[in-house]
N, C-alpha and C positions, 0 to 999 in steps of 0.2 A: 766054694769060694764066695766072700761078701760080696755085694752088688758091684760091677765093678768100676761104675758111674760114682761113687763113693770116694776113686782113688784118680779121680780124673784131675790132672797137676801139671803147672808147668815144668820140665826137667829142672831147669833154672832154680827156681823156686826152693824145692828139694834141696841141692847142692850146696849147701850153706861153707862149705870148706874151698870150694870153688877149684876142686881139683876134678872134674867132668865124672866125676864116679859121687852114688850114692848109697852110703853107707847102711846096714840096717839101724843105725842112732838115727841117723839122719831125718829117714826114713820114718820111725818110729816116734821123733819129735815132730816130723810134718803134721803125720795125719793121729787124727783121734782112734779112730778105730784102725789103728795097724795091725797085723798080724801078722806073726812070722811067717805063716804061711804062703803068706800074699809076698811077702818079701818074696821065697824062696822060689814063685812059682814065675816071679819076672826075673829073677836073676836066673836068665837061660843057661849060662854056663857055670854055673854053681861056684862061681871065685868071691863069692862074699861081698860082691857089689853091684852096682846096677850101672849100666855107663846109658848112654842119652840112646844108641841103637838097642838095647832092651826095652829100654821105658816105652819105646815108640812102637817097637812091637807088641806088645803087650796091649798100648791102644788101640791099634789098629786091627787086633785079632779080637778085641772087643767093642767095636764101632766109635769109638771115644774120635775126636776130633784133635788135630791140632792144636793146643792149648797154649 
């Protein structure tokens, strides 16, 4: 996986649709270096989206701070 300091975001931010789920568009227009992968590896339940309790695990299992 890329650095994961790379993808450190506020959930907010992301969510451009403002429906609390982010999207891999979303997602993919956030950040420069996206990658599916990365998508796929915070969407812990593999439903196609990331809601605000993935994003935040995902930081938190990599030291990322409250953004």
């Amino acid at each position: 996986m890329p650095d994961p300091q790379a993808f450190n975001a506020h959930f907010g931010g992301m969510d451009t649709s403002g429906d609390g789920l982010v999207s891999w568009e979303e997602f993919e227009s956030y950040f420069d270096n996206a990658e599916q992968k990365v998508f796929d590896a915070v969407d812990l339940n593999q439903d196609g989206s990331v809601d605000h309790d993935e994003w935040h695990a995902f930081k938190e299992a990599h030291g990322l701070g409250h953004h």
